[in-house]
C-alpha positions in Angstrom: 24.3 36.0 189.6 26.9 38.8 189.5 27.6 38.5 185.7 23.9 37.9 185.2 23.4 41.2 186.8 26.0 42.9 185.2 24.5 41.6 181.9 21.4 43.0 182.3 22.8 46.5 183.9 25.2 46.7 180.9 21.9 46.4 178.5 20.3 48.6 179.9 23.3 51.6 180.0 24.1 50.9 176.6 20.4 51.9 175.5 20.6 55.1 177.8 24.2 56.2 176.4 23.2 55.5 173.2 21.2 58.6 173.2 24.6 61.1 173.0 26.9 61.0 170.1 30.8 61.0 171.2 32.4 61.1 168.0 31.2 62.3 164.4 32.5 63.3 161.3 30.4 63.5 158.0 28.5 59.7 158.8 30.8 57.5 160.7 29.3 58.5 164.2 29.8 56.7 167.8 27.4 56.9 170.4 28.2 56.6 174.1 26.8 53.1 174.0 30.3 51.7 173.2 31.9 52.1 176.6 29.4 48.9 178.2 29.2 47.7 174.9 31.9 45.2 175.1 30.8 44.7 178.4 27.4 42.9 177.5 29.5 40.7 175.0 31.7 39.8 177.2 29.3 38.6 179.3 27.5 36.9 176.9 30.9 35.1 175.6 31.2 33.7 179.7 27.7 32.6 179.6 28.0 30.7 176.3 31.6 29.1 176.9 30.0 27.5 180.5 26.2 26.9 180.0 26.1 26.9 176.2 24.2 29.4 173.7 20.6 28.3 174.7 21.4 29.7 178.4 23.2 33.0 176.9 20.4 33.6 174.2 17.4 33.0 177.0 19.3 35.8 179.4 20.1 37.7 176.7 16.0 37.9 176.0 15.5 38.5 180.2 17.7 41.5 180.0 15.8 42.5 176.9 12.9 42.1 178.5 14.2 44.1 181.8 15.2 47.4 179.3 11.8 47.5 177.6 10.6 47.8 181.4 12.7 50.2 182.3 12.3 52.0 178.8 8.3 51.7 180.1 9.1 53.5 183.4 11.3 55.9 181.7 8.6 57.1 179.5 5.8 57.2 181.7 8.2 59.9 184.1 8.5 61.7 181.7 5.2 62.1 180.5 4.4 63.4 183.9 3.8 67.0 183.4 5.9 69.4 186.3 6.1 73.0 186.8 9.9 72.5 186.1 10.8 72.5 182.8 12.4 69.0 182.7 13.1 68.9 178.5 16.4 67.8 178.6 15.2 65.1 180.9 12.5 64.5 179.1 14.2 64.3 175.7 16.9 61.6 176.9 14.4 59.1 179.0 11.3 59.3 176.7 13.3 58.4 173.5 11.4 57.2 170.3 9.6 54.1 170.0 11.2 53.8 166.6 14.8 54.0 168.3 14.1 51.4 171.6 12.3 48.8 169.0 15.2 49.2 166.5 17.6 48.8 169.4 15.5 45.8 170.9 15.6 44.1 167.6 19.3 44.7 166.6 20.2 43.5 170.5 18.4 40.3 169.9 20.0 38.9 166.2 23.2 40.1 167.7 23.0 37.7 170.5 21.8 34.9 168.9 24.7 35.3 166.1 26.5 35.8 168.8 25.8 33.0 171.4 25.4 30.3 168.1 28.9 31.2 166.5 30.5 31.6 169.9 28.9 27.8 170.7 30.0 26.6 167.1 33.8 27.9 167.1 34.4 26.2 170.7 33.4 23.1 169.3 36.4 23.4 166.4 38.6 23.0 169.5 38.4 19.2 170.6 42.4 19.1 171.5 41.9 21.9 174.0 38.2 23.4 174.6 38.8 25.4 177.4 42.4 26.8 176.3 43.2 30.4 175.7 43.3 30.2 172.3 40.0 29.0 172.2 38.4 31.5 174.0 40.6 34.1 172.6 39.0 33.2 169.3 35.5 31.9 169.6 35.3 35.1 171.5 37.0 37.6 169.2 35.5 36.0 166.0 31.7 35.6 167.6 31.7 39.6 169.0 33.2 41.2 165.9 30.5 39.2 163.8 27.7 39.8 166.3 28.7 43.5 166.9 28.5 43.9 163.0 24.9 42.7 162.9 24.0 44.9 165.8 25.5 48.2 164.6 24.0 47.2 160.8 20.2 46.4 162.0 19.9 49.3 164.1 21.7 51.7 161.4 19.5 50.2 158.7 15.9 50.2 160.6 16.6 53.6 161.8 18.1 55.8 159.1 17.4 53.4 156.0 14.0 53.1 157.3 11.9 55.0 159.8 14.5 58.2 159.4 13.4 59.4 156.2 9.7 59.3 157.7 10.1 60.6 161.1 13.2 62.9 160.7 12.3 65.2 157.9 13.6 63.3 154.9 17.0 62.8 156.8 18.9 58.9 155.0 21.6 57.2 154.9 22.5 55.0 152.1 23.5 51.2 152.6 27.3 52.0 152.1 27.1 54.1 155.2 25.4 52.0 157.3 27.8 49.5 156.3 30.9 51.5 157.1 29.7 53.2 160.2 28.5 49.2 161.4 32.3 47.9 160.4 33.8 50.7 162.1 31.9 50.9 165.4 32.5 46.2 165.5 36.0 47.4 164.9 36.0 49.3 168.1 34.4 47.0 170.1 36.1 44.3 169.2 39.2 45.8 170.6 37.4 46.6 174.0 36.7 42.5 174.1 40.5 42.1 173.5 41.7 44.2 176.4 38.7 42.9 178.8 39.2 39.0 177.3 41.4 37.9 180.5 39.1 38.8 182.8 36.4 36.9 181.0 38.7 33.8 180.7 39.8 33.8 184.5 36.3 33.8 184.8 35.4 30.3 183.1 38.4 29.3 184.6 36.6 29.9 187.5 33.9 28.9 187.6 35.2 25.2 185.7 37.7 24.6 189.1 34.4 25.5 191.4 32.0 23.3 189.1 29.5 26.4 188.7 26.8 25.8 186.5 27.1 21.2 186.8 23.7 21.0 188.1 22.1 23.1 184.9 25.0 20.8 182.3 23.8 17.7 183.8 20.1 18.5 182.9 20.7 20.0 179.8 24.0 18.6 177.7 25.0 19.4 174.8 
């Protein structure tokens, strides 16, 4: 329950801190959404390496599904007209629909990639499954991939696509999207190295404790 709700707390920051920009120069930018970024893969990596990539891809849609909510509430507060100005408010909680639904969609292929590759390089590991080497690299390999794919999707939908409608002509061109999506799974793939202990102590964990035998017994592998 604790990483499930840290899972779905880390989705739902990572949409809000997406909304200021920490580092730009010319196109590679970085929005705030990379300090819980490698949080949500990390939990994603636990999830998968103890209940498999169906469990991690259906809680990965719940916490979907709990930001869109929250997105909901968001907007309709800030829809609510006050004597206060409240713009700056306004302007960070309302957001765009393009932006959340680009978000929502680039979240989603992420975690399946994700949660499948993360699945499909344990399996390469039939000497020692639940070794540090295989963690170390069904996790390293699965979040750089599935960061990529996040980081491209939303670049692509939102300045390849609804940008040049809804921001005054304003592009950017495929290499750039590429670059800034390499740059920013770069970055968050060294977040997942330094936090990668804590994930394996984890599964460690929960293994000794047999969390999670009831929901292995009724659906193996």
């Amino acid at each position: 329950s604790s990483i499930v709700s840290l899972f779905v707390l880390s989705v739902v920051l990572m949409n809000l801190l997406a909304n200021k920009t920490i580092y730009q120069r010319g196109f590679p930018a970085v929005d705030g959404g990379i300090v819980v970024s490698w949080l949500t893969f990390l939990c994603m990596d636990i999830i998968t390496k103890r209940f498999g990539a169906r469990a991690a891809t259906q809680v990965s849609v719940f916490a979907l599904a709990v930001n869109l909510l929250a997105v909901a509430i968001f907007a309709i507060v800030s829809a609510i007209p006050t004597e206060t100005d409240y713009s700056a408010f306004n302007s960070i909680f309302g957001g765009s629909w393009f932006i959340v639904l680009s978000s929502s969609l680039a979240f989603l292929a992420s975690a399946i990639v994700n949660n499948v590759l993360n699945a499909a390089i344990g399996r390469l590991f039939e000497a020692n499954p639940d070794g540090r080497a295989a963690y170390c690299t069904r996790s390293y390999v699965s979040t750089f991939i599935g960061q990529f794919v996040d980081n491209f999707v939303f670049a692509s939908l939102v300045f390849m696509v609804f940008a040049p409608i809804y921001w005054g002509g304003f592009s950017w061109t495929l290499p750039q999207c590429v670059s800034c999506s390499l740059i920013g799974a770069g970055m968050e793939l060294f977040m997942e190295v330094i936090f990668s202990p804590i994930g394996y102590g984890v599964t460690r964990r929960w293994r000794r404790l047999d969390v999670g035998n009831a929901y292995l017994a009724a659906h193996p592998a």
